[in-house]
C-alpha positions in Angstrom: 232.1 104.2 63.7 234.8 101.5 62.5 236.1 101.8 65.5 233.2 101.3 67.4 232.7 98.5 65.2 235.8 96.5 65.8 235.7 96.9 69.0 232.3 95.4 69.3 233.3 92.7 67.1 236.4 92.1 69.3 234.1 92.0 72.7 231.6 89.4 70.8 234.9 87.3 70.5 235.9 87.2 74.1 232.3 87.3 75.4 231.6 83.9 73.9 235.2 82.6 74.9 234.0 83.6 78.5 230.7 82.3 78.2 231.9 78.8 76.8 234.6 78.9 79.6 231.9 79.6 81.8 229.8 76.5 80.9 232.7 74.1 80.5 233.3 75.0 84.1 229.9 74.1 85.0 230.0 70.7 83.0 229.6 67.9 85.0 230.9 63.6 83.6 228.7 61.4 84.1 230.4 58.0 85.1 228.6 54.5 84.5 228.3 51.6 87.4 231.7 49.6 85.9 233.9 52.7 86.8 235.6 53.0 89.7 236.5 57.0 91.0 238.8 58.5 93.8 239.9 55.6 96.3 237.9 52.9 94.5 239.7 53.5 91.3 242.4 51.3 93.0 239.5 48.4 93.6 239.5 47.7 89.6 243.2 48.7 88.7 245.3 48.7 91.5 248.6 50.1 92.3 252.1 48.0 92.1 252.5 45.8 95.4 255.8 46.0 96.3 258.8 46.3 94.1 258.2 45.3 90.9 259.7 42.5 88.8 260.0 41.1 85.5 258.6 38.0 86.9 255.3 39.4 86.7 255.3 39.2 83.2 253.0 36.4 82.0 253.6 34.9 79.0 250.8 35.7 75.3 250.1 33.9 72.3 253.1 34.3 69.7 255.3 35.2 72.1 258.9 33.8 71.2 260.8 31.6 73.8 264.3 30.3 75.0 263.6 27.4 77.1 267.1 25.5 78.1 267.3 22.6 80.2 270.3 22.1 82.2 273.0 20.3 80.8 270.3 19.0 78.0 270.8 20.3 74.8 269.1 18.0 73.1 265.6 19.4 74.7 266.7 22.5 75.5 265.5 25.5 72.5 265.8 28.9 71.0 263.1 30.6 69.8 260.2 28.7 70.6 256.7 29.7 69.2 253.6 30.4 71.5 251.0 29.4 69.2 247.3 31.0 68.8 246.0 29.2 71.4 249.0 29.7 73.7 250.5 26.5 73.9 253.7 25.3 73.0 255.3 22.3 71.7 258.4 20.3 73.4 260.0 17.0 73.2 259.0 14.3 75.2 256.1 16.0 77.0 254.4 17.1 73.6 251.7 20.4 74.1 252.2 22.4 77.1 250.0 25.4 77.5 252.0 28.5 78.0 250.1 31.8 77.8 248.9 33.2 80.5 251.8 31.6 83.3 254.9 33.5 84.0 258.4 32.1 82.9 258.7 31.0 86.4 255.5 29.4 86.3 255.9 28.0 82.9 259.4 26.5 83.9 258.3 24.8 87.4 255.6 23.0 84.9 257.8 21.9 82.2 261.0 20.6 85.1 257.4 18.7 86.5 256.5 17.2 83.1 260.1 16.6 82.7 260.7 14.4 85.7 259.2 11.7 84.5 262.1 11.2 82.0 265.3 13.4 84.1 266.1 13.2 87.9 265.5 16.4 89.1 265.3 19.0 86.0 266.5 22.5 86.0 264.7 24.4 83.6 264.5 28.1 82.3 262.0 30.1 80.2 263.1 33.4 78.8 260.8 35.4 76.8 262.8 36.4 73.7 260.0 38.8 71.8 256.2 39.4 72.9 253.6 40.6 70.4 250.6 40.2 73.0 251.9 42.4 75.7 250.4 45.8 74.0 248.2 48.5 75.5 246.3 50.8 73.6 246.4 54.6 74.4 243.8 57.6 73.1 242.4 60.6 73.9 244.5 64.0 74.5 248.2 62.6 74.6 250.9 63.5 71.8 250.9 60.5 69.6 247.5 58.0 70.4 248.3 54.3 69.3 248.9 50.7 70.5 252.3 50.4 72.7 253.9 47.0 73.0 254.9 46.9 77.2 257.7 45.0 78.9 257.9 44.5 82.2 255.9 46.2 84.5 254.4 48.9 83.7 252.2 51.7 84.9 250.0 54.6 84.1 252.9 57.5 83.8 255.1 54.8 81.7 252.3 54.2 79.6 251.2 58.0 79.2 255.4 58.8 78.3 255.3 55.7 75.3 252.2 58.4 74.3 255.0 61.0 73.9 252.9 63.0 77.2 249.6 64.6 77.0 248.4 67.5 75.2 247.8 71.2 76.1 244.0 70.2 76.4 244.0 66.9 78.2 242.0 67.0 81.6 244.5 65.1 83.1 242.5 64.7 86.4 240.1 62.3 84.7 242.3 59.4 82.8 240.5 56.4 82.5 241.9 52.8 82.2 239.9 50.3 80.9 240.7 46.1 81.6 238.5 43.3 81.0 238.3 41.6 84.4 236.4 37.9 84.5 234.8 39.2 81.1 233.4 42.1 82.3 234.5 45.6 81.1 235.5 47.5 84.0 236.7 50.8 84.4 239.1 53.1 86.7 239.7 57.1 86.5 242.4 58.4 87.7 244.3 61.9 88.3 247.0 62.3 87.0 248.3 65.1 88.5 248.2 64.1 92.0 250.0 60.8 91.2 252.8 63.1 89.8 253.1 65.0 93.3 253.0 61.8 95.0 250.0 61.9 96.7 248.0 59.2 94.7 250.0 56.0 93.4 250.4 54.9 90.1 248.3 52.3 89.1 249.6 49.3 87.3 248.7 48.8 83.4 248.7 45.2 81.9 248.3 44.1 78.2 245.4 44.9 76.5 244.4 47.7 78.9 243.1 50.8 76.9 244.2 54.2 78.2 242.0 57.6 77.6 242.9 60.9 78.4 240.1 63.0 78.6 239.7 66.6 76.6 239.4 69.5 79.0 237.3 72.5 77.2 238.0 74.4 79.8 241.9 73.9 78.7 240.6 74.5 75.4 238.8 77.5 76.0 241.3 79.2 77.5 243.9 78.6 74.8 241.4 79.4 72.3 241.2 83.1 74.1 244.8 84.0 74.3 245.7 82.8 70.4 242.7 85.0 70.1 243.9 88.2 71.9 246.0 89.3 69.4 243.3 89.3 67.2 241.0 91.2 69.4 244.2 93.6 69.7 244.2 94.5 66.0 240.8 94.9 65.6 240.6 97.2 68.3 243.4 99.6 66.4 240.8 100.0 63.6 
């Protein structure tokens, strides 16, 4: 009878494993009009174009500069602040606003500015720390939190700052979310065809927020085997 027992007992706990495997499988996620799916994914958060460079790199509030004109010391700087609102402060040409240009940008602007006092200026903008170039990532990955980024940067880089997913992370549906013309926008990718190539990996910018979704199927089935030896004793009763 104990026997009959445990093993009844240790069939309720794999039936209901099944079962809830069973009805993961059949789970359907909804998506809303602001997320982009498959090929259109790439519409809202596209892929790299061309090689990337560090010139892509635009320039946030409290970022620290090095801004040296050539052969002018005098106007030439270390460690220049990007205030709140972006801009930055320089002799002779007073506010300039910074954020949101690259160095290159910011550098043709300022040699412009400066022509009216030099013949011909050669300046360059180096971005010695950033504070505003963070992404935030959650969900199923090994260590959630907000990742400062330098340089470009895309999906896999941004999962790897994670430390990886987790055992239960349904990594065909990772969703990157951006704030495009003030609108909250949306783009879900899988992950594991951009690892075998066959999709690209999209680009991440600042301020992008990464989820991984959570896979119950995944969790199911890990649920079941740290269950079976469990089931296995009982059924020795």
């Amino acid at each position: 009878m104990q026997r009959f027992r445990a093993l009844q007992r240790a069939g309720s706990i794999a039936g209901a494993l099944t079962l809830g495997l069973a009805l993961a499988g059949c789970a359907s996620n909804a998506v809303g009009p602001n997320i982009g799916t498959g090929r259109a994914a790439y519409d809202v958060i596209p892929a790299p174009q061309g090689a990337p460079t560090v010139e892509n790199y635009k320039v946030g509030a409290l970022d620290n500069l090095d801004i040296t004109v050539f052969q002018e010391p005098d106007i030439s700087a270390k460690g220049i602040p990007v205030d709140a609102a972006g801009n930055i402060s320089m002799p002779l040409i007073g506010k300039v606003l910074a954020a949101g240009r690259t160095p290159p940008q910011l550098a043709d602007e300022l040699a412009e500015r400066l022509g009216k006092f030099y013949v011909h200026p050669q300046v360059t903008v180096v971005v010695t720390s950033s504070v505003s170039q963070n992404v935030t990532v959650e969900g199923q990955v090994t260590e959630p939190g907000i990742y400062a980024i330098h340089g470009p940067t895309t999906l896999l880089d941004t999962i790897a700052l994670a430390k990886g997913e987790t055992e239960n992370a349904r990594t065909t549906e990772v969703m990157v979310i951006r704030y495009i013309d003030g609108k909250r926008m949306g783009a879900i990718f899988d992950m594991r065809a951009i690892r075998r190539g066959a999709e690209l990996d999209p680009a991440i910018q600042a301020r992008d927020v990464i989820i991984v979704g959570h896979s119950t199927e995944k969790q199911v089935w890990h649920d079941l085997l740290r269950a079976s030896p469990l089931i296995g004793a009982f059924a020795q009763l």
